[in-house]
ChimeraX commands (.cxc) that place a marker at each C-alpha (Angstrom):
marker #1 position 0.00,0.00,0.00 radius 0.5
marker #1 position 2.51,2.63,-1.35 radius 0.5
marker #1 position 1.23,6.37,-0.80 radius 0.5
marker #1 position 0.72,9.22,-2.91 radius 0.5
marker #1 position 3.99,10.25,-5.41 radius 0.5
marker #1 position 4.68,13.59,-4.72 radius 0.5
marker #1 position 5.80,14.69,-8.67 radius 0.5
marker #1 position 2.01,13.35,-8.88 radius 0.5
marker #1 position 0.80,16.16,-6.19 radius 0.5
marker #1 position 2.51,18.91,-7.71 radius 0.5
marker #1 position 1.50,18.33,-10.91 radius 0.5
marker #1 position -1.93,18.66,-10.16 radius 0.5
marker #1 position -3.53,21.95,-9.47 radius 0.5
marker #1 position -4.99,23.67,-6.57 radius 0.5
marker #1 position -8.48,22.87,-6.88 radius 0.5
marker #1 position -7.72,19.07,-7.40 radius 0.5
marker #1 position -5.55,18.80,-4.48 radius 0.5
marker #1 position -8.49,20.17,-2.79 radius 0.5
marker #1 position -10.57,17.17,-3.84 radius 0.5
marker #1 position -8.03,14.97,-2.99 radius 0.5
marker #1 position -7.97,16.36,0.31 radius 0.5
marker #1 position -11.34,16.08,0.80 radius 0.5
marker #1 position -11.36,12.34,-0.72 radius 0.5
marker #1 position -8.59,11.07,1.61 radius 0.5
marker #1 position -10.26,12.68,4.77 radius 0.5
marker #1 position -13.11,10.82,3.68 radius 0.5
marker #1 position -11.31,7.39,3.57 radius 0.5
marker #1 position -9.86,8.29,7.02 radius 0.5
marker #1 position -13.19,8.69,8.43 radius 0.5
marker #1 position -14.03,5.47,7.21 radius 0.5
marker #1 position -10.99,3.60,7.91 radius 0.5
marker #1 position -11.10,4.95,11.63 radius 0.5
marker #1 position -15.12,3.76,11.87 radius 0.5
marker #1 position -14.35,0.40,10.82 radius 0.5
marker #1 position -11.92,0.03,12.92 radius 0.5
marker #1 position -13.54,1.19,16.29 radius 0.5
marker #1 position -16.58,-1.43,15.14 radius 0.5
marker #1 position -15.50,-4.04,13.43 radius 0.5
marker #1 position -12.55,-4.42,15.81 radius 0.5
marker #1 position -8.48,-3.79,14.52 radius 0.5
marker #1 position -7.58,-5.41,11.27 radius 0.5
marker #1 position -3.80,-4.95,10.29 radius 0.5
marker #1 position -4.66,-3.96,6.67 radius 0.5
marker #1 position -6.82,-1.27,8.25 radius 0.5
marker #1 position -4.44,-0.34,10.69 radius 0.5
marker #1 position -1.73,-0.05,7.89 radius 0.5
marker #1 position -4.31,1.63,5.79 radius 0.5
marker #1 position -5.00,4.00,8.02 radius 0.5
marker #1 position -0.94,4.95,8.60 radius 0.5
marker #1 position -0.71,5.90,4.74 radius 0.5
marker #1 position -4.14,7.53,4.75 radius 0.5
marker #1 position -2.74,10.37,7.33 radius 0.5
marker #1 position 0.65,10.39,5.87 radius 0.5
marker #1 position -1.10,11.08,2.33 radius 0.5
marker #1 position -3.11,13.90,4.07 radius 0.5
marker #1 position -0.34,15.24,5.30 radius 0.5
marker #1 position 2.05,15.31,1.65 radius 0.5
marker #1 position -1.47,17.32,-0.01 radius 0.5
marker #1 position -1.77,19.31,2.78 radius 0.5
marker #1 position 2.12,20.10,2.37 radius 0.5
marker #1 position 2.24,20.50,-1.34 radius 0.5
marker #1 position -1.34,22.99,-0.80 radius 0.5
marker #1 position 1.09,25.16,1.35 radius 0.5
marker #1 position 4.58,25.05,-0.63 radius 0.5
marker #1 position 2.27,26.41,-4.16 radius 0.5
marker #1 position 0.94,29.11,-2.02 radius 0.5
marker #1 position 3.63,29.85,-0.56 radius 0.5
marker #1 position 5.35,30.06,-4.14 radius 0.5
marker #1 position 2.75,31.91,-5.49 radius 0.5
marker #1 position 3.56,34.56,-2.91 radius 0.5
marker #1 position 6.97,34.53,-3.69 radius 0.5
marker #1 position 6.20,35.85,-7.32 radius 0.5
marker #1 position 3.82,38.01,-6.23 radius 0.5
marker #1 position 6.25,40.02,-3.75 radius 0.5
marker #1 position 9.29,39.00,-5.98 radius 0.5
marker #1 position 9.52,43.02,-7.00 radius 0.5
marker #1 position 8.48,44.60,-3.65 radius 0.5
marker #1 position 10.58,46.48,-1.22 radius 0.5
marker #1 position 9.19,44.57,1.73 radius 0.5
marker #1 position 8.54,41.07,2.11 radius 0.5
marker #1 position 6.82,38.84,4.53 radius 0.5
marker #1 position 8.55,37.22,6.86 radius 0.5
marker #1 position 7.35,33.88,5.96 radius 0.5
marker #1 position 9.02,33.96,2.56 radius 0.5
marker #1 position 12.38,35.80,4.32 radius 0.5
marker #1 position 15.48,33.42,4.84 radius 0.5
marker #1 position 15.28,31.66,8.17 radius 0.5
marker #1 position 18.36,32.61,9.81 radius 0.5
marker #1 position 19.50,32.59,13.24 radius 0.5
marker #1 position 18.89,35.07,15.81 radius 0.5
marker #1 position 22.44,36.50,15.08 radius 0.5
marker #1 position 22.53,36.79,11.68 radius 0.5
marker #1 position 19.11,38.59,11.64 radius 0.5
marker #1 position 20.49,41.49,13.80 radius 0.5
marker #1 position 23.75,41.40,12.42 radius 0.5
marker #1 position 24.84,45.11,10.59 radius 0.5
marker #1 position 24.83,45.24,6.45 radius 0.5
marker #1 position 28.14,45.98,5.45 radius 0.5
marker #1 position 27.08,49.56,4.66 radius 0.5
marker #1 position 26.06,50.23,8.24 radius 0.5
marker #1 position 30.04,48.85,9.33 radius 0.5
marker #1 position 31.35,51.01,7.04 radius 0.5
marker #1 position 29.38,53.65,8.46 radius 0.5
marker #1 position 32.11,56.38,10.67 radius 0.5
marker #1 position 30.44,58.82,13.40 radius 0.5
marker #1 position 30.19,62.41,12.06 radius 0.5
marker #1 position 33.08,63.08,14.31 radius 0.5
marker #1 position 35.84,61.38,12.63 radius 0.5
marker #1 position 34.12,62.00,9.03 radius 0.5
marker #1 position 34.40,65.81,9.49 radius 0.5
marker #1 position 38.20,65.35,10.76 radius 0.5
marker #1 position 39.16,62.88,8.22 radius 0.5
marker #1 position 37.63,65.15,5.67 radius 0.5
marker #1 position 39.26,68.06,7.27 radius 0.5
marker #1 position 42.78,67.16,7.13 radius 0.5
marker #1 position 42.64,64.91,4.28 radius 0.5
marker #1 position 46.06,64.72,2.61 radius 0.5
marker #1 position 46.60,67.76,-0.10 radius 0.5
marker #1 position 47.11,67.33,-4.09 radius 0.5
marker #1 position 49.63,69.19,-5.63 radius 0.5
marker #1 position 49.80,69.43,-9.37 radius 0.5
marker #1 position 53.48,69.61,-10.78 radius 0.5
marker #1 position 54.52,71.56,-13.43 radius 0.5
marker #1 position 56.24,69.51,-16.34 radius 0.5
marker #1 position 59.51,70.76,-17.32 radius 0.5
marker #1 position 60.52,72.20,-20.33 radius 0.5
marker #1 position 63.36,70.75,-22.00 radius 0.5
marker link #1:1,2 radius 0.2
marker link #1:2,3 radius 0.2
marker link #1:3,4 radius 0.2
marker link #1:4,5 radius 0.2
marker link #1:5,6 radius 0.2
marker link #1:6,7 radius 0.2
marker link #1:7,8 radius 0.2
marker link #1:8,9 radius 0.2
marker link #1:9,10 radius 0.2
marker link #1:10,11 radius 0.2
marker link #1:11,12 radius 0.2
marker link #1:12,13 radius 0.2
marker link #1:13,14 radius 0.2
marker link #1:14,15 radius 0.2
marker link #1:15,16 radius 0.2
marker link #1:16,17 radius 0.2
marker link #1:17,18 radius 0.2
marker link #1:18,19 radius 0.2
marker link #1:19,20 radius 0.2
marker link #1:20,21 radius 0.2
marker link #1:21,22 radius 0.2
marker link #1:22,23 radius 0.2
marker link #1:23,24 radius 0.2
marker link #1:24,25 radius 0.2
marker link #1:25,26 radius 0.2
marker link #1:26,27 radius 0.2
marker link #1:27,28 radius 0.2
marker link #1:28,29 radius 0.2
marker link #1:29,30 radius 0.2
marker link #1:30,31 radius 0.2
marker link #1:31,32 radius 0.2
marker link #1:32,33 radius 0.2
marker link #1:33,34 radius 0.2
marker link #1:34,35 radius 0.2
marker link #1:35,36 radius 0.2
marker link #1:36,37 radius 0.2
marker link #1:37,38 radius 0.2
marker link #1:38,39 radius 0.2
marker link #1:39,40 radius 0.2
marker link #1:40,41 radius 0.2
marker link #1:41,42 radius 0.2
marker link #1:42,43 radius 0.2
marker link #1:43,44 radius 0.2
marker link #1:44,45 radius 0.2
marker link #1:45,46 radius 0.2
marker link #1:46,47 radius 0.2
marker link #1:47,48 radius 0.2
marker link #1:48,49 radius 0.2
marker link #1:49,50 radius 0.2
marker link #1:50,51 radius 0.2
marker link #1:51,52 radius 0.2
marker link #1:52,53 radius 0.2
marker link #1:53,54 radius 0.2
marker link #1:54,55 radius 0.2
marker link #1:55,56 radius 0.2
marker link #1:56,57 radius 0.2
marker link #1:57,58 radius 0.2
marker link #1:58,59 radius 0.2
marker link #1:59,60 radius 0.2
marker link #1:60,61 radius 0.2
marker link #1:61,62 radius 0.2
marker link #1:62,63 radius 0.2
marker link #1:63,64 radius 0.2
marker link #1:64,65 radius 0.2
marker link #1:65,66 radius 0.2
marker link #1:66,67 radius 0.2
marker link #1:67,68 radius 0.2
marker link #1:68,69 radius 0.2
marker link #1:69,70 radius 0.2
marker link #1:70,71 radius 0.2
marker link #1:71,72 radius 0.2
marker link #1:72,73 radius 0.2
marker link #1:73,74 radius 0.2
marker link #1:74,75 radius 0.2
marker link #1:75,76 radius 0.2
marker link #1:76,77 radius 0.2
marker link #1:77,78 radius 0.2
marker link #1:78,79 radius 0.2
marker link #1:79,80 radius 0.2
marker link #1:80,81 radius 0.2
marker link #1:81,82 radius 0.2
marker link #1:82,83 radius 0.2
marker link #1:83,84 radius 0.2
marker link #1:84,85 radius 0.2
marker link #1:85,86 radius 0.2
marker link #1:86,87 radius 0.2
marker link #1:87,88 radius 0.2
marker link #1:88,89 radius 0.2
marker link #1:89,90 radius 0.2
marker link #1:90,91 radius 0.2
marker link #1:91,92 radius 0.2
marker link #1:92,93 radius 0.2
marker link #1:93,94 radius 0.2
marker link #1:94,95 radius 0.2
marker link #1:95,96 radius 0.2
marker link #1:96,97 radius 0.2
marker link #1:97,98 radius 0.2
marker link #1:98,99 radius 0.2
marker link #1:99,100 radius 0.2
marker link #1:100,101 radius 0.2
marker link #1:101,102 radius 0.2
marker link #1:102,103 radius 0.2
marker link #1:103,104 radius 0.2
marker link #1:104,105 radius 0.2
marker link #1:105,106 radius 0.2
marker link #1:106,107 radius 0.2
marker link #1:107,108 radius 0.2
marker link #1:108,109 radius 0.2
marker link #1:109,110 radius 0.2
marker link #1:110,111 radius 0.2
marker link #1:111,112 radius 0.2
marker link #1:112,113 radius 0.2
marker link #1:113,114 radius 0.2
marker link #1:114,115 radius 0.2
marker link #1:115,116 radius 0.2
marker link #1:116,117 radius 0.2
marker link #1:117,118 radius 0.2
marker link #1:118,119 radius 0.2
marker link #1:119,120 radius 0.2
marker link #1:120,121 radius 0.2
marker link #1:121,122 radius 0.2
marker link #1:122,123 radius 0.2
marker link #1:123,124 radius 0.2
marker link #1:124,125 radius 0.2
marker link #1:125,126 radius 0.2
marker link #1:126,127 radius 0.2
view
């Protein structure tokens, strides 16, 4: 009793998977009533193991399309949710971008600035 191929899954589109959804809870519903009258029968029980694990790969594929359809949607944007940001560790979320490092308090600016070493043009010599 092999589950659901994935490639399968994500091939299909939205509205199927939907159907498919709705089809396996179906099955589970049934599996699960059988098996609380008629008593435990190991092709139910095994049954019933793929049945939830085959919910579970629709219900994942449902979320990874939407979530790629959001991707192209804020693909352009300035500001993107944090659901499609990188998950990173605490760290590296709060770590400075290198153009805040490079960044010098106004302090130092004005006095680099201020003595900043001076150009002299040279005259070329006349032979």
């Amino acid at each position: 009793m092999p589950g659901l191929d994935t490639k399968e899954l994500f091939a299909m589109t939205t509205e199927k998977l939907q159907e498919k959804l709705e089809s396996l809870k179906r099955e589970l519903l049934m599996l699960r009533t059988a098996k609380a009258t008629a008593g435990p029968v190991p092709d139910r029980i095994a049954r019933l193991r793929v049945c939830r694990k085959d919910i579970a790969r629709v219900l994942t594929v449902i979320t990874s399309k939407a979530r790629e359809s959001l991707r192209e949607e804020y693909k352009d944007k300035k500001h993107i949710p944090k659901i499609l940001r990188p998950k990173l560790t605490h760290a590296e979320r709060l770590k400075l971008t290198p153009a805040q490092k490079s960044r010098l308090p106004r302090k130092t600016y004005n006095r680099r600035r201020a003595s900043a070493p001076l150009k002299f043009a040279l005259k070329k010599e006349c032979q």
